[in-house]
Every structure is written in C-alpha cells, then in structure tokens.
Biopython code that builds the backbone (N, CA, C, O; Angstrom):
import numpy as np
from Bio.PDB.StructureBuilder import StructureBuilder

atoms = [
    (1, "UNK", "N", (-18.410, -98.999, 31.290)),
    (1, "UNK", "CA", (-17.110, -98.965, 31.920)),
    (1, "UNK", "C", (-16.443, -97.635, 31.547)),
    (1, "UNK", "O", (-16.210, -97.320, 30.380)),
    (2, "UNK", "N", (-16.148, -96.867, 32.622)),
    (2, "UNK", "CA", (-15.500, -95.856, 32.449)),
    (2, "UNK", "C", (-14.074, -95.962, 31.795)),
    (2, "UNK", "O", (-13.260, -96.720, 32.322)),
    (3, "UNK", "N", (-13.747, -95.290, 30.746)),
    (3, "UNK", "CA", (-12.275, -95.799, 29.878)),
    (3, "UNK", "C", (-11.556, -94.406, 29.371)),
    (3, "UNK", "O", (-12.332, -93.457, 29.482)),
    (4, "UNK", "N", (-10.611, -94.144, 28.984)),
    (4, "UNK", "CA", (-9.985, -93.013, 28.318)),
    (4, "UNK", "C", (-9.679, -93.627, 27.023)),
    (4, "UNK", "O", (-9.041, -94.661, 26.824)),
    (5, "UNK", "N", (-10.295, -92.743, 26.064)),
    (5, "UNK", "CA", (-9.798, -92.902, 24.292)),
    (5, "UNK", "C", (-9.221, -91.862, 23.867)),
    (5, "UNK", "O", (-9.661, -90.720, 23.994)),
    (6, "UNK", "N", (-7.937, -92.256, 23.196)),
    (6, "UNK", "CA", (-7.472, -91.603, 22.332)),
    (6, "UNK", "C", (-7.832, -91.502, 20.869)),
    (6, "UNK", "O", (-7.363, -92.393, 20.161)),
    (7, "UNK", "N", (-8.693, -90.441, 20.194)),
    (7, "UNK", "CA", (-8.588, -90.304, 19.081)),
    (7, "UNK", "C", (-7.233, -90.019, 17.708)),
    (7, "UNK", "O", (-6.069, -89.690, 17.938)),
    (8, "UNK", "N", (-7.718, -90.214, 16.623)),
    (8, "UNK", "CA", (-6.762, -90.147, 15.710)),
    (8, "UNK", "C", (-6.763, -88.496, 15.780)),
    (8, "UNK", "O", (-5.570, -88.213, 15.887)),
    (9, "UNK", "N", (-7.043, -88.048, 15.777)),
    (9, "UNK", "CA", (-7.396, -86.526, 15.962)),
    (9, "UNK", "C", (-6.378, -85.553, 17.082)),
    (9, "UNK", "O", (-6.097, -84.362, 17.213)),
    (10, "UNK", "N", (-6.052, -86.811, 17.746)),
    (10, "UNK", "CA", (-4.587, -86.627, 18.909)),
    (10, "UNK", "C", (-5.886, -86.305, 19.960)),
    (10, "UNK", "O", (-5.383, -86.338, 21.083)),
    (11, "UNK", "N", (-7.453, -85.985, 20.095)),
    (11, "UNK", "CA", (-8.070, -85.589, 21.476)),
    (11, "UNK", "C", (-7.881, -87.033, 22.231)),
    (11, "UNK", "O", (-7.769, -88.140, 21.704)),
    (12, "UNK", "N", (-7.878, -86.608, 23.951)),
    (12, "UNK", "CA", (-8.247, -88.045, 24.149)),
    (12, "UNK", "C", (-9.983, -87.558, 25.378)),
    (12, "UNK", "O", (-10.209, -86.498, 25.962)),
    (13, "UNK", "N", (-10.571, -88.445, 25.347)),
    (13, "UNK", "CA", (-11.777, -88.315, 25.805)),
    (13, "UNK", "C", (-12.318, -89.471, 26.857)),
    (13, "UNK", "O", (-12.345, -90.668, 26.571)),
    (14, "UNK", "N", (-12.565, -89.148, 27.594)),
    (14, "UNK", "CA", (-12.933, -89.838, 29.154)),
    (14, "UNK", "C", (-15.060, -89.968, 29.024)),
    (14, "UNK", "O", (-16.038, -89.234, 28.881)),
    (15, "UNK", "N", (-14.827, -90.928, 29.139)),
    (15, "UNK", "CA", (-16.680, -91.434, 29.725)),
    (15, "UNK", "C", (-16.889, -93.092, 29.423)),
    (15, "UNK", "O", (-16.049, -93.954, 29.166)),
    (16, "UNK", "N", (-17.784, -93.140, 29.508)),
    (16, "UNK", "CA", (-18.974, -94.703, 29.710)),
    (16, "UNK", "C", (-18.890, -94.923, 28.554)),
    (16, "UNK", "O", (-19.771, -94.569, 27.772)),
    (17, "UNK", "N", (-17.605, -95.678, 28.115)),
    (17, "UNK", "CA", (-17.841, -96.455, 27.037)),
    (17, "UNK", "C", (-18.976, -98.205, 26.921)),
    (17, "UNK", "O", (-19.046, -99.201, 27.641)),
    (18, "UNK", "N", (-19.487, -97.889, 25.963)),
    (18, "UNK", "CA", (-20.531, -99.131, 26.038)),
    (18, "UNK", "C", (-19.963, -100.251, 25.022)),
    (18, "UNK", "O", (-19.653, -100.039, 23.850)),
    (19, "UNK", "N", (-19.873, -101.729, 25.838)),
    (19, "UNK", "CA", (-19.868, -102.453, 24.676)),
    (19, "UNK", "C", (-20.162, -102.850, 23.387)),
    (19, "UNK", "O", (-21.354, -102.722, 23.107)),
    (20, "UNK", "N", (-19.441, -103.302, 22.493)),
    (20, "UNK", "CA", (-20.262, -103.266, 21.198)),
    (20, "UNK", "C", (-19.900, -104.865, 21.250)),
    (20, "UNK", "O", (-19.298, -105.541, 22.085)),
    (21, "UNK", "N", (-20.814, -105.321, 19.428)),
    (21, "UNK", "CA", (-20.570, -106.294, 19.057)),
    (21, "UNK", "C", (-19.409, -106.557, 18.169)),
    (21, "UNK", "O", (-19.348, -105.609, 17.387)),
    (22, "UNK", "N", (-18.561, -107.319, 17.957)),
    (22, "UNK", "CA", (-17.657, -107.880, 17.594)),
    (22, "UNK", "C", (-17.896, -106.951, 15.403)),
    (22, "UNK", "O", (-17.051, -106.320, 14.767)),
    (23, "UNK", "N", (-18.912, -107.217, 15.114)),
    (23, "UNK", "CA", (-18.666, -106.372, 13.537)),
    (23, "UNK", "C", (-19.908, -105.082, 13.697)),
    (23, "UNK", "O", (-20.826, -104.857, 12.908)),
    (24, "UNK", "N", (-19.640, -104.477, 14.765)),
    (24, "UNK", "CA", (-20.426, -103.217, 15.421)),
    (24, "UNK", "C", (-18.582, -101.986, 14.418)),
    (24, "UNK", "O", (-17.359, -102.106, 14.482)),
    (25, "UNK", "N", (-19.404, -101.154, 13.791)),
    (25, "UNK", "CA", (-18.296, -100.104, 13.613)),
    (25, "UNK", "C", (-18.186, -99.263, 14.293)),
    (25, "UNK", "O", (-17.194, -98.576, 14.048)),
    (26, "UNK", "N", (-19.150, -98.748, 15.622)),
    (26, "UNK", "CA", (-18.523, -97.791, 16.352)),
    (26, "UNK", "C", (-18.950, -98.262, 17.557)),
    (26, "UNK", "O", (-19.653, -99.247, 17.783)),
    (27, "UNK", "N", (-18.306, -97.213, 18.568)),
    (27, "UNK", "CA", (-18.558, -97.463, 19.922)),
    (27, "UNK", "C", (-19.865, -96.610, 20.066)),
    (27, "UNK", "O", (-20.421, -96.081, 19.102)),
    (28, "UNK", "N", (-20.413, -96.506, 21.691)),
    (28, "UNK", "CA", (-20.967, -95.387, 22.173)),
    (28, "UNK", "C", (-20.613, -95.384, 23.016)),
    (28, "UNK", "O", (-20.370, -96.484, 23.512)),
    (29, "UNK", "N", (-20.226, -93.738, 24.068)),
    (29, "UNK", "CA", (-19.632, -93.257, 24.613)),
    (29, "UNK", "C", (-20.756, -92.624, 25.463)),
    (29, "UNK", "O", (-21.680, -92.464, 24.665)),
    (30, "UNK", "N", (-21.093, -92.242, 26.517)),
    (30, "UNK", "CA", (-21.775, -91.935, 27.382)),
    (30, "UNK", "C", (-21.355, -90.703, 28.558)),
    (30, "UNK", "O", (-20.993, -91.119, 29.659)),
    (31, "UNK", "N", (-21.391, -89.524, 28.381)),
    (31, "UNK", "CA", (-20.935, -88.437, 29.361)),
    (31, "UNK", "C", (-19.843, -88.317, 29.240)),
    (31, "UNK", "O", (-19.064, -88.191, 30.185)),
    (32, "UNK", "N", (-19.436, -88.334, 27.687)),
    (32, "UNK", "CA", (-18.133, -87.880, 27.645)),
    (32, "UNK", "C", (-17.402, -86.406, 27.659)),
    (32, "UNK", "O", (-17.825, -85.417, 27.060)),
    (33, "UNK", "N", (-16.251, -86.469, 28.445)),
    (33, "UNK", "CA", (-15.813, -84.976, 28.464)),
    (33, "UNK", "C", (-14.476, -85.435, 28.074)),
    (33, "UNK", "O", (-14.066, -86.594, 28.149)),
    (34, "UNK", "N", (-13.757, -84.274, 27.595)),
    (34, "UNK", "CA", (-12.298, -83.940, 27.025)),
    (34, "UNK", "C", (-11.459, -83.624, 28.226)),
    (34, "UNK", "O", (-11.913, -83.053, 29.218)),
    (35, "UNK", "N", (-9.965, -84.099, 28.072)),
    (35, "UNK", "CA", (-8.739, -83.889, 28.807)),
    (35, "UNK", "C", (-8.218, -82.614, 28.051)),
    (35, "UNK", "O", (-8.066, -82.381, 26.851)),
    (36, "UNK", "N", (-7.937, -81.665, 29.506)),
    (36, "UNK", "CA", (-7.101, -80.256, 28.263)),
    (36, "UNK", "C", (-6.159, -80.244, 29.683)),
    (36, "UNK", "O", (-6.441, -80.586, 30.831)),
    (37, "UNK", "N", (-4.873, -79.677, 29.062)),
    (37, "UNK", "CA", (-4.035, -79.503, 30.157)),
    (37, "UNK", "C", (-3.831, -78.198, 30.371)),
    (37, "UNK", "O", (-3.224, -77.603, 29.480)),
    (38, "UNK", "N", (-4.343, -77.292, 31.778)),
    (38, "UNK", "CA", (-4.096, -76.104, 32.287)),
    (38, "UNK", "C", (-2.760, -75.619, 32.914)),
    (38, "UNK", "O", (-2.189, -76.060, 33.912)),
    (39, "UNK", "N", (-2.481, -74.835, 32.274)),
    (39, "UNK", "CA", (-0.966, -74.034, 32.871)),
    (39, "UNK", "C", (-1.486, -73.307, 33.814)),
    (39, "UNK", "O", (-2.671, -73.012, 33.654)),
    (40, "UNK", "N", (-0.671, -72.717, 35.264)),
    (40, "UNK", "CA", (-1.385, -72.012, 36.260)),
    (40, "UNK", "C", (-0.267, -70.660, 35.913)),
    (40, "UNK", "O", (0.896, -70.653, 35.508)),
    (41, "UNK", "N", (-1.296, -69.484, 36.306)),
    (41, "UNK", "CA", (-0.887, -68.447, 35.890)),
    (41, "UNK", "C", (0.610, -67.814, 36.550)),
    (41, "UNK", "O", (1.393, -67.067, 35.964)),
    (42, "UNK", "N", (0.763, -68.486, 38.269)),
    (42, "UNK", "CA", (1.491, -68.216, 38.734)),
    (42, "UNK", "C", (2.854, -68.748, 38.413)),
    (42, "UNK", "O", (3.893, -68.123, 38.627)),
    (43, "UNK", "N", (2.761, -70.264, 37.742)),
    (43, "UNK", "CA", (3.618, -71.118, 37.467)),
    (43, "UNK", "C", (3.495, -71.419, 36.209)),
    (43, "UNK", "O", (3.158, -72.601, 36.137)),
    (44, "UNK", "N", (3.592, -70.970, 35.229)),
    (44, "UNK", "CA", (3.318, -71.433, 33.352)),
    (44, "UNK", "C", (4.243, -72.793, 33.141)),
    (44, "UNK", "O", (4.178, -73.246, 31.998)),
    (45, "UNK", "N", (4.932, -73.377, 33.892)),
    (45, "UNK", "CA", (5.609, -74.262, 33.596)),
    (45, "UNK", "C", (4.977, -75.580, 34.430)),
    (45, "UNK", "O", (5.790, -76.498, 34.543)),
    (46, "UNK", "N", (4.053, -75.748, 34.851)),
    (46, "UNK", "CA", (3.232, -76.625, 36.248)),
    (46, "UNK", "C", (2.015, -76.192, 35.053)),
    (46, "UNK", "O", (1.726, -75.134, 34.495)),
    (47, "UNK", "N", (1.442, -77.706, 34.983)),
    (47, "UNK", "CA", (0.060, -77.663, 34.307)),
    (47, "UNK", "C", (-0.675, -79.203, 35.242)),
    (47, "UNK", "O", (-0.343, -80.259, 35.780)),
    (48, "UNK", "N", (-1.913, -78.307, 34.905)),
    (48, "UNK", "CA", (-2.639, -79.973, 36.092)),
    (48, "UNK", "C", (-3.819, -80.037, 34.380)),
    (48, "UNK", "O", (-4.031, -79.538, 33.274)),
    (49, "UNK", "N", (-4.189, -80.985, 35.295)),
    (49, "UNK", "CA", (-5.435, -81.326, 34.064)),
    (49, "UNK", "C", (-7.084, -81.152, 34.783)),
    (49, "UNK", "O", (-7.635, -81.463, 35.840)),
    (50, "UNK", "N", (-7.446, -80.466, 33.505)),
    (50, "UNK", "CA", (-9.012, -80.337, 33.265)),
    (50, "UNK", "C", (-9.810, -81.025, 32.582)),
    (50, "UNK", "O", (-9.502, -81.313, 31.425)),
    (51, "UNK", "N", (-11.323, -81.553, 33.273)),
    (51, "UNK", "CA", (-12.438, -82.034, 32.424)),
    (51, "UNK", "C", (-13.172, -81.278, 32.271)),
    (51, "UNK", "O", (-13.632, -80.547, 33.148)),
    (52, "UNK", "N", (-13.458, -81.281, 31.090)),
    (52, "UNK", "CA", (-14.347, -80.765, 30.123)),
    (52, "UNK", "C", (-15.709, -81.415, 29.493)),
    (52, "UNK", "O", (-15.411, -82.441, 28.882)),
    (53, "UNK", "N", (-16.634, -81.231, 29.465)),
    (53, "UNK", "CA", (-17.772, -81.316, 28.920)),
    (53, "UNK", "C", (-17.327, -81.600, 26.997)),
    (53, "UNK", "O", (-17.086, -80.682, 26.212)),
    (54, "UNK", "N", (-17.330, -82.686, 26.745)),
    (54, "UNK", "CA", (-17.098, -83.006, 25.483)),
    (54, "UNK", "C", (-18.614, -83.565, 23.990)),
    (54, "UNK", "O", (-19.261, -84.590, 23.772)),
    (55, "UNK", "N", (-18.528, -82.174, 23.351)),
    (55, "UNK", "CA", (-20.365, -82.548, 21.997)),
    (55, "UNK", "C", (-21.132, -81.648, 23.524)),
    (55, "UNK", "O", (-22.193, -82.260, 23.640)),
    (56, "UNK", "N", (-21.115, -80.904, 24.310)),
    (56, "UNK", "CA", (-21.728, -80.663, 25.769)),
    (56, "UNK", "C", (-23.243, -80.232, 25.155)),
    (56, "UNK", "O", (-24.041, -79.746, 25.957)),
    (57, "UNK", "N", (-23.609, -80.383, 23.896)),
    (57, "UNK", "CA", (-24.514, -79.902, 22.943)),
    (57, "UNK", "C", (-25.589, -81.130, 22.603)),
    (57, "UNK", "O", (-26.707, -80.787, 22.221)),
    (58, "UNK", "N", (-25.336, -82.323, 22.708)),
    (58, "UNK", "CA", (-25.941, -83.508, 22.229)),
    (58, "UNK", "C", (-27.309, -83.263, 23.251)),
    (58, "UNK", "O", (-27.366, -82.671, 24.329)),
    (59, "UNK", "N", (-28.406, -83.978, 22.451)),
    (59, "UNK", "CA", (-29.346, -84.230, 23.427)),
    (59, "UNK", "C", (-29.525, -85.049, 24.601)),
    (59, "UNK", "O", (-30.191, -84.853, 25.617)),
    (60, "UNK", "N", (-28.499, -86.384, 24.107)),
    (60, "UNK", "CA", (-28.655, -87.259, 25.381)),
    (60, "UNK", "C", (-27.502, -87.055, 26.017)),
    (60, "UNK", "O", (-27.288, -87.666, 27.065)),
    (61, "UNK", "N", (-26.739, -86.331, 25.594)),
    (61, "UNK", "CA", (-25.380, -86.405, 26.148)),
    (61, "UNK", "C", (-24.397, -88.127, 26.033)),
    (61, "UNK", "O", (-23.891, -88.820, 26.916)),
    (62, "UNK", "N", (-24.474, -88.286, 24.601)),
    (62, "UNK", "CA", (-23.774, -89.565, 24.107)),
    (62, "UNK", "C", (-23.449, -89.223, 22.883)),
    (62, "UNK", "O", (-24.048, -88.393, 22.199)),
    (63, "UNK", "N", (-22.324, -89.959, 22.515)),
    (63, "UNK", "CA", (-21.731, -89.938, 21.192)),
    (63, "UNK", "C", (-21.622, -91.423, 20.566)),
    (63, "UNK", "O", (-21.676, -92.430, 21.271)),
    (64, "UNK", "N", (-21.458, -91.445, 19.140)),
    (64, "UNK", "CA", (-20.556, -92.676, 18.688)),
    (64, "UNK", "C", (-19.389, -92.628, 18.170)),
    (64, "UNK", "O", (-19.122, -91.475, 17.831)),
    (65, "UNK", "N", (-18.892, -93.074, 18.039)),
    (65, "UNK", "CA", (-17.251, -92.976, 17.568)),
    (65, "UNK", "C", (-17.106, -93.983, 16.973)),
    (65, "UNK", "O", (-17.485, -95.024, 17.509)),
    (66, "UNK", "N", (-16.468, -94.020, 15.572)),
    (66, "UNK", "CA", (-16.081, -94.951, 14.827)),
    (66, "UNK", "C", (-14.847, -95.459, 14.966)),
    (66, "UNK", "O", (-13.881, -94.697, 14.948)),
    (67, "UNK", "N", (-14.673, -96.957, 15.142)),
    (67, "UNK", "CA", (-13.462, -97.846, 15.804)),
    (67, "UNK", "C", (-12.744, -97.198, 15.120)),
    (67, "UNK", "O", (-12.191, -96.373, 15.848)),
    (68, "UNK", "N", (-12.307, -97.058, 13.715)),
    (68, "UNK", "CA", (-11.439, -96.396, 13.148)),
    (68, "UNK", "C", (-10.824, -95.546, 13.733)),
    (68, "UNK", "O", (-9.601, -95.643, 13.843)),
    (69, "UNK", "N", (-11.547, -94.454, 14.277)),
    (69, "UNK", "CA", (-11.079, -93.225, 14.853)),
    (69, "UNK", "C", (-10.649, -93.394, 15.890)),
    (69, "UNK", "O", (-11.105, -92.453, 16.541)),
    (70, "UNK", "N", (-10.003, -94.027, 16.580)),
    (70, "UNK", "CA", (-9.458, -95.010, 18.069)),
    (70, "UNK", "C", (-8.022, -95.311, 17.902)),
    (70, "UNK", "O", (-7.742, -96.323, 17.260)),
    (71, "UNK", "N", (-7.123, -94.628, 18.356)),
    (71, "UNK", "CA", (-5.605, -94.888, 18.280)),
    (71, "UNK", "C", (-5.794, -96.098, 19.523)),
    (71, "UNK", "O", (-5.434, -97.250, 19.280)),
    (72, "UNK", "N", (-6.186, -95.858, 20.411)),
    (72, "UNK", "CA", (-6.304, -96.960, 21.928)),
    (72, "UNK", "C", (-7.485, -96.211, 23.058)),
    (72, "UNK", "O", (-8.117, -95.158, 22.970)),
    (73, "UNK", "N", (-7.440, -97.308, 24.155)),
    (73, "UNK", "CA", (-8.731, -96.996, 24.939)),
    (73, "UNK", "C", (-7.491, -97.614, 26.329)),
    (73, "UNK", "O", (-6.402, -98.114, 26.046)),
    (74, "UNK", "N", (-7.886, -97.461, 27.453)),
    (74, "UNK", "CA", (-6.921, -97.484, 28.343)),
    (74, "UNK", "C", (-7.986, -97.316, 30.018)),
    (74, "UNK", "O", (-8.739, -96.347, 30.113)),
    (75, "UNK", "N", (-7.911, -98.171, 30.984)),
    (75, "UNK", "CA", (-8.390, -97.797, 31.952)),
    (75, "UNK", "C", (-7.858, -96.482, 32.789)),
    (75, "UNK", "O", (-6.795, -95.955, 32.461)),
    (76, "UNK", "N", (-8.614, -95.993, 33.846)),
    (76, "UNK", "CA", (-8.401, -94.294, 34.100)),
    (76, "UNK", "C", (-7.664, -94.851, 35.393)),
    (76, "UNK", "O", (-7.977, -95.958, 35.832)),
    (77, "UNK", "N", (-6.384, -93.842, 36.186)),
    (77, "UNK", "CA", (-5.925, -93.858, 37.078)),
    (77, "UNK", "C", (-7.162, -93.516, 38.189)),
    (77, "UNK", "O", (-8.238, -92.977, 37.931)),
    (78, "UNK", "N", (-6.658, -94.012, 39.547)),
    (78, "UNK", "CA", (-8.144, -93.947, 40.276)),
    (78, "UNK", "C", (-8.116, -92.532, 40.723)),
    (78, "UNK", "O", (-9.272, -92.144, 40.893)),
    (79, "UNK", "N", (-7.317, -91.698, 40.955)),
    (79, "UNK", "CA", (-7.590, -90.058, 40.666)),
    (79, "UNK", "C", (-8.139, -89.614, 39.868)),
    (79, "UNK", "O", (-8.869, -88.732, 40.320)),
    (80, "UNK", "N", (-8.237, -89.740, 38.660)),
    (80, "UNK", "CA", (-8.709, -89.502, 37.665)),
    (80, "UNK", "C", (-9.947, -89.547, 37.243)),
    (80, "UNK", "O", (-10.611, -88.710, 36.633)),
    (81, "UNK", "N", (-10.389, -91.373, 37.898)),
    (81, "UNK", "CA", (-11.487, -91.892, 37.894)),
    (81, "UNK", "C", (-12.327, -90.928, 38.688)),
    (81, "UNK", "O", (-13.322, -90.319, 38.295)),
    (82, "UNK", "N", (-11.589, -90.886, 40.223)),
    (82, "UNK", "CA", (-12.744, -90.169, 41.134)),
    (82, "UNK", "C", (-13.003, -88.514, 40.573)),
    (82, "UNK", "O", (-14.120, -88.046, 40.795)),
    (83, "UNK", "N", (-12.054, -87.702, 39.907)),
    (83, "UNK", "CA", (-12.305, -86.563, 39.531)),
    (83, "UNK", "C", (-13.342, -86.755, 38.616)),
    (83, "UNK", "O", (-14.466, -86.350, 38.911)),
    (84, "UNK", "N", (-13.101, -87.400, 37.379)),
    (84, "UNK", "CA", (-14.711, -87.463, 36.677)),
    (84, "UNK", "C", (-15.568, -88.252, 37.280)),
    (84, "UNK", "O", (-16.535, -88.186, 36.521)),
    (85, "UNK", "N", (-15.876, -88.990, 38.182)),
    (85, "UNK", "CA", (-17.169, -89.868, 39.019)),
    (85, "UNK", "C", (-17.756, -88.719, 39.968)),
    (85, "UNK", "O", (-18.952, -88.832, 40.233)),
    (86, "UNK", "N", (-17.024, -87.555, 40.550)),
    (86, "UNK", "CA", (-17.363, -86.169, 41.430)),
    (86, "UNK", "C", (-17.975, -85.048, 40.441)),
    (86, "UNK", "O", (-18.863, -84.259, 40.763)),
    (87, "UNK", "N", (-17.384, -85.113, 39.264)),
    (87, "UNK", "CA", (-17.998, -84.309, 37.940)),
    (87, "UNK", "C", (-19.556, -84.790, 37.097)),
    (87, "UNK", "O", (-20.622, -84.217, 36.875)),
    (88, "UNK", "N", (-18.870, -86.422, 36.743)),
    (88, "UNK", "CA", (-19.915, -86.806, 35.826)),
    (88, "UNK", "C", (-20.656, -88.107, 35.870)),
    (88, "UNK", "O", (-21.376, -88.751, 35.107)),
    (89, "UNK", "N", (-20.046, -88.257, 37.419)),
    (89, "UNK", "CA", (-20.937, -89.670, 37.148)),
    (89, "UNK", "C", (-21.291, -90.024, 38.657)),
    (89, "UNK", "O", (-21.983, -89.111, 39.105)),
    (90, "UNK", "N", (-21.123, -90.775, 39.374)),
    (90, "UNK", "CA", (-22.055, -91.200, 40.850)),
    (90, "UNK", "C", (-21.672, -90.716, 41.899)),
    (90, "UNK", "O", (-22.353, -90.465, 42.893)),
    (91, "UNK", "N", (-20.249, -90.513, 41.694)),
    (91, "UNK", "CA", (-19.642, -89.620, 42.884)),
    (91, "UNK", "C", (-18.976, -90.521, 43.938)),
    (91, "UNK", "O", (-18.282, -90.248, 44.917)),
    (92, "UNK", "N", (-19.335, -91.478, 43.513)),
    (92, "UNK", "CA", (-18.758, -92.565, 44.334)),
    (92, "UNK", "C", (-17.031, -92.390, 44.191)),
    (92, "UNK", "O", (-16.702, -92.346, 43.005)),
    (93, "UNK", "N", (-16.162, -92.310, 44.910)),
    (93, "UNK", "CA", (-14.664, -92.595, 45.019)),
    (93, "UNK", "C", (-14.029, -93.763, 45.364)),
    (93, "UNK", "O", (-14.466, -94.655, 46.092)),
    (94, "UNK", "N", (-12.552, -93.682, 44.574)),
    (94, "UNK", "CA", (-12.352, -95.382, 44.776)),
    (94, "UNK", "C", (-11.167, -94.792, 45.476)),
    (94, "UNK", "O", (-10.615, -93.756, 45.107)),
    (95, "UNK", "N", (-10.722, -95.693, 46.763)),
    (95, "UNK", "CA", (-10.031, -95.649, 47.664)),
    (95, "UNK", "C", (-8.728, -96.715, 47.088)),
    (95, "UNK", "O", (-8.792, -97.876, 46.684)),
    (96, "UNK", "N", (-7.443, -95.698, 47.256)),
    (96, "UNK", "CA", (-6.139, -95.587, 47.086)),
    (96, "UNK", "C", (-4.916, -95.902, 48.773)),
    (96, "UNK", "O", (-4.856, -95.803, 49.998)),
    (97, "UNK", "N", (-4.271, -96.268, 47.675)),
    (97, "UNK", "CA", (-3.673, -97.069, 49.626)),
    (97, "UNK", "C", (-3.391, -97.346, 50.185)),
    (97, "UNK", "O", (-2.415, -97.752, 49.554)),
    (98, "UNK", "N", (-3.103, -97.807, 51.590)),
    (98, "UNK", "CA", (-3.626, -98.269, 52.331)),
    (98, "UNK", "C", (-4.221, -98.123, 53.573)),
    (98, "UNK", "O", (-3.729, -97.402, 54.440)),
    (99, "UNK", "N", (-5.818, -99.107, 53.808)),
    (99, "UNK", "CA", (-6.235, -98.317, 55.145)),
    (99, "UNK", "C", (-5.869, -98.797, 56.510)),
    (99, "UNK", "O", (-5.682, -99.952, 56.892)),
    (100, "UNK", "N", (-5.810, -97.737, 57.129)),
    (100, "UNK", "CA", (-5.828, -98.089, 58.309)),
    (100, "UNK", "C", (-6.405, -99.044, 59.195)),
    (100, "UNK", "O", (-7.635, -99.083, 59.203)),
    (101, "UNK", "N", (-5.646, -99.992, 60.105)),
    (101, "UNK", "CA", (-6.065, -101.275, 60.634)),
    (101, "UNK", "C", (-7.280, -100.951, 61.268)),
    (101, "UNK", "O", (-7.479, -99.831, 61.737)),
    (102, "UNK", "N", (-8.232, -102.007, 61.316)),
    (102, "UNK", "CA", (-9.602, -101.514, 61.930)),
    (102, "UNK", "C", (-9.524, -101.842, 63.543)),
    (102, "UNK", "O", (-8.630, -102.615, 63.886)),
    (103, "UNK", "N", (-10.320, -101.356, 64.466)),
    (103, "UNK", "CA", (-9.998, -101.018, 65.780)),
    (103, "UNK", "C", (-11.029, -102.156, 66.284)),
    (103, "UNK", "O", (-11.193, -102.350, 67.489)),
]
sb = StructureBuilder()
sb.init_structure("model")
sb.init_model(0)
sb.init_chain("A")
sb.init_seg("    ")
for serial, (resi, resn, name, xyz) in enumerate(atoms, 1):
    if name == "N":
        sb.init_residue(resn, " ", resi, " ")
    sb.init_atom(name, np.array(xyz, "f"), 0.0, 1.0, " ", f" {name:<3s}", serial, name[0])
structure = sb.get_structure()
C-alpha cells in the first residue's frame, strides 16, 4: 500500500509500505522516494513539490525502517498518488471528480 511516513528525522518519505507483524520492529518500504519542496526561480515565494529517489543506492531498491523512527504514516492525496504511480510505480492514475454522464 502506497503510504507517506513521516520520520523522526522531520524527512517524510512516500512508497510501498509492506505489512508487518504485530511484534515485527520495523517496516519495509518498497521504492521509496523523498518529498523536497522546490521554490521556482521566477517566483521564490510559490514552491510545488518534488519526488525524489530516496537510499536511490540500495540494491533492491527497499528499505526498513524502525517503528520507532515513525512520527505517523498517512494515505497520499490522489495527485500525489498519481505523480509517484507515473514516476515509480504502474502508472496507473486514479481519477478525481466527477465524470461525465455516459452517452
């Protein structure tokens, strides 16, 4: 399940968090990348947000994270979702809304 964590560390980090067991001490995290917020050069006061490739060094491209280190975990707005699912994951987009009556 795709989720956003906030670390104690103040990062917060977006990917495939995997279930654990109930006295499991960490998670695993799956294609995780980092939230950084970009100022635009024209406008320094207007910042949008960037994903980032987060450990972009690991072999499998997974981490664990120790529950400890977890201020909260939070589902992703569906913008958000579809920006990292177009980046890092199926590409599939989730539709926001409403659609138009069918003909």
């Amino acid at each position: 399940m795709i989720k956003v964590i906030k670390l104690v560390t103040g990062e917060e980090v977006i990917g495939d968090m995997k279930p654990s067991g109930p006295h499991d001490d960490k998670i695993t995290v799956d294609k995780p990348c980092a939230v950084m917020l970009v100022s635009s050069k024209s406008t320094p006061d207007q910042h949008s947000m960037a994903l980032i490739p987060y450990a972009a060094y690991t072999a499998d491209h997974s981490i664990e994270i120790y529950k400890k280190s977890l201020v909260w975990t939070s589902d992703l707005a569906d913008d958000v979702l579809n920006q990292y699912n177009s980046i890092f994951g199926s590409g599939i987009q989730i539709v926001t809304g409403n659609l138009p009556p069918s003909k």
